[in-house]
C-alpha positions in Angstrom: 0.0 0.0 0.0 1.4 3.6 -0.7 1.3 5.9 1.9 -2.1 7.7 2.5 0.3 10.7 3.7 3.2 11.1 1.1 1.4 10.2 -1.8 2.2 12.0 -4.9 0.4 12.9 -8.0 1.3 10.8 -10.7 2.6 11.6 -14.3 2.0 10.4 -17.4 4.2 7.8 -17.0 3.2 6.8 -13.5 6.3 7.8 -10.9 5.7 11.1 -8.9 7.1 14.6 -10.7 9.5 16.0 -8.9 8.2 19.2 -7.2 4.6 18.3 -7.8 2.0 18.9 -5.3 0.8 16.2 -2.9 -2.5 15.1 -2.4 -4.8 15.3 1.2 -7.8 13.3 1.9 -10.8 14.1 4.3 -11.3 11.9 6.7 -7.8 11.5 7.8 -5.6 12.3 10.6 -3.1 11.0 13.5 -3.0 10.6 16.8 -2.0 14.3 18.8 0.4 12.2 21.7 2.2 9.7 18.7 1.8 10.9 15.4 -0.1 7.3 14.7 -2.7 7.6 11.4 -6.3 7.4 12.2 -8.9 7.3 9.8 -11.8 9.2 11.5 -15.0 7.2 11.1 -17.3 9.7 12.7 -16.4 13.3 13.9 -19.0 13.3 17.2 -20.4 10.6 19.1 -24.5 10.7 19.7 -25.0 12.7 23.2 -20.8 12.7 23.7 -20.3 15.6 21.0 -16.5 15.6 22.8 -15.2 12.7 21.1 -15.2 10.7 18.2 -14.6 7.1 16.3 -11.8 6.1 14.6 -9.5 3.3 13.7 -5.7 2.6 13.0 -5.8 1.1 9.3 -2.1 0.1 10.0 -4.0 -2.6 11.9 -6.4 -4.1 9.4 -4.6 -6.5 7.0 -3.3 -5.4 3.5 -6.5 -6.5 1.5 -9.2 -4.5 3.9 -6.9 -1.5 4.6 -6.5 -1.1 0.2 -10.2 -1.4 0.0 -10.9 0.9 2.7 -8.4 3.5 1.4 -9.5 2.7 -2.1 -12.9 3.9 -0.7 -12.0 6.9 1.1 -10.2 8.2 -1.9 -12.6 7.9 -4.3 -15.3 10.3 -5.1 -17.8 9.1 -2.6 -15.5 8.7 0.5 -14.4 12.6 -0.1 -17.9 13.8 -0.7 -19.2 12.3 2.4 -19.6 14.3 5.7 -18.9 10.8 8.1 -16.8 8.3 6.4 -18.9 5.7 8.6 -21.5 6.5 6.9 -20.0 5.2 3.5 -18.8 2.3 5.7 -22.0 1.4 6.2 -23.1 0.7 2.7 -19.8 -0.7 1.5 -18.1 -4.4 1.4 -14.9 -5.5 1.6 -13.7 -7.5 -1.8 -14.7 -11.2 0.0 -17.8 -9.6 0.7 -17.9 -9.0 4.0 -19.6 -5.2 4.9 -17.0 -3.4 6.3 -18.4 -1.2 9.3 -19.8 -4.3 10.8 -16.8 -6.0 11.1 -14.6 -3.1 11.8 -17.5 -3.0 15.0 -17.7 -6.6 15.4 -13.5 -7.1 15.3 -13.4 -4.2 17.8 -10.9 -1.9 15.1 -13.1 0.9 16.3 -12.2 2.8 19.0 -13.3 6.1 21.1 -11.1 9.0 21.5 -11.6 12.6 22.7 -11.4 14.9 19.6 -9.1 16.8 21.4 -6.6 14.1 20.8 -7.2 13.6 17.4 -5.2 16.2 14.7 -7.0 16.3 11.0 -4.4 16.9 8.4 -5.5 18.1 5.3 -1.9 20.2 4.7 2.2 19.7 4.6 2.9 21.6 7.5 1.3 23.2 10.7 -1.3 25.4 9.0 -2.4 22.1 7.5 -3.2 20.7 10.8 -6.3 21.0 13.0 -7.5 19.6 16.2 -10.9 17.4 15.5 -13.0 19.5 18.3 -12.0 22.7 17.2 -12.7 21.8 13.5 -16.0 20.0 14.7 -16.9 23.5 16.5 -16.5 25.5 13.3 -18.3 23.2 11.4 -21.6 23.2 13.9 -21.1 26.9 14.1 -20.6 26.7 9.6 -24.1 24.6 9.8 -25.9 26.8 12.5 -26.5 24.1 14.5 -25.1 23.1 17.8 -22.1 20.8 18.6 -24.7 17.9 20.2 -26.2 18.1 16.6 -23.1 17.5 14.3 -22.8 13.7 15.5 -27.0 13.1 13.9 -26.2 15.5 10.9 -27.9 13.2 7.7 -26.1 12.9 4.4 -28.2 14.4 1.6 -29.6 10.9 -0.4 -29.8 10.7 -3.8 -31.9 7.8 -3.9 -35.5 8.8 -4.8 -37.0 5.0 -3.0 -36.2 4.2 0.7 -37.0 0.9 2.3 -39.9 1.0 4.6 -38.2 -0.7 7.7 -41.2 -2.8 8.7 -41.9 -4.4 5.4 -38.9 -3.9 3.5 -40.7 -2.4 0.5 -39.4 0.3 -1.5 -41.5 3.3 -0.8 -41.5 6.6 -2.1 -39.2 9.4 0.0 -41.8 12.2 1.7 
């Protein structure tokens, strides 16, 4: 896997131009106390707007960490507010969906936002802390920082299932 941090744009031919400009995801940062990479699944937690979910994809074995990265690269993963959220309704290449394992394998894990440092930059000015980035985003949205964590994607999908009967129903 290429580095999520260091990777460079490619040429033509495919190796990195020299002096060309790297390239930062959302959803991405490290760890305030070690520097470890997180990918941060959800910014706020429901009722605990002080901390977050994320996991360590240096944990996940090569074939789930490429998908997932593969996934948070691409078009959807960057255009989503929560990358859980993307997690949610995507599978791993053997199938397997890939926020209910990451739940069920315990990879996700609970930290303060004030631990967490969202890099979307090569040097300090490309560096936030999670809460105070979550803060300016609730205060962006007009909304408080208890609502951030139950802020819905906008859906494209014109049919949601009804949950009882799992019919395809007309959205309201």
């Amino acid at each position: 896997m290429l580095n999520q941090y260091d990777r460079m744009l490619m040429d033509v031919a495919g190796a990195g131009e020299p002096g060309s400009q790297k390239k930062y995801f959302k959803h991405l940062g490290k760890l305030s106390v070690d520097n470890s990479p997180v990918i941060i699944i959800f910014k706020t937690v429901p009722k605990e707007p002080h901390n977050c979910l994320v996991i360590g994809p240096n944990f996940l074995n090569l074939n789930y960490r490429d998908a997932m990265v593969r996934l948070l690269e691409g078009k959807e993963g960057q255009a989503s507010f929560d990358f859980g959220n993307i997690l949610a309704t995507s599978k791993f290449p053997d199938g397997v969906n890939m926020l209910a394992f990451l739940h069920e394998e315990n990879y996700i894990k609970k930290m303060p936002t004030k631990d967490i440092i969202v890099t979307y930059g090569p040097n300090i000015d490309g560096r936030i802390p999670l809460d105070r980035l979550n803060e300016l985003l609730a205060k962006e949205s007009k909304i408080s920082l208890e609502e951030l964590s139950v802020r819905q994607e906008p859906t494209k999908d014109k049919n949601i299932k009804n949950k009882k009967n799992g019919k395809e129903t007309a959205k309201i």
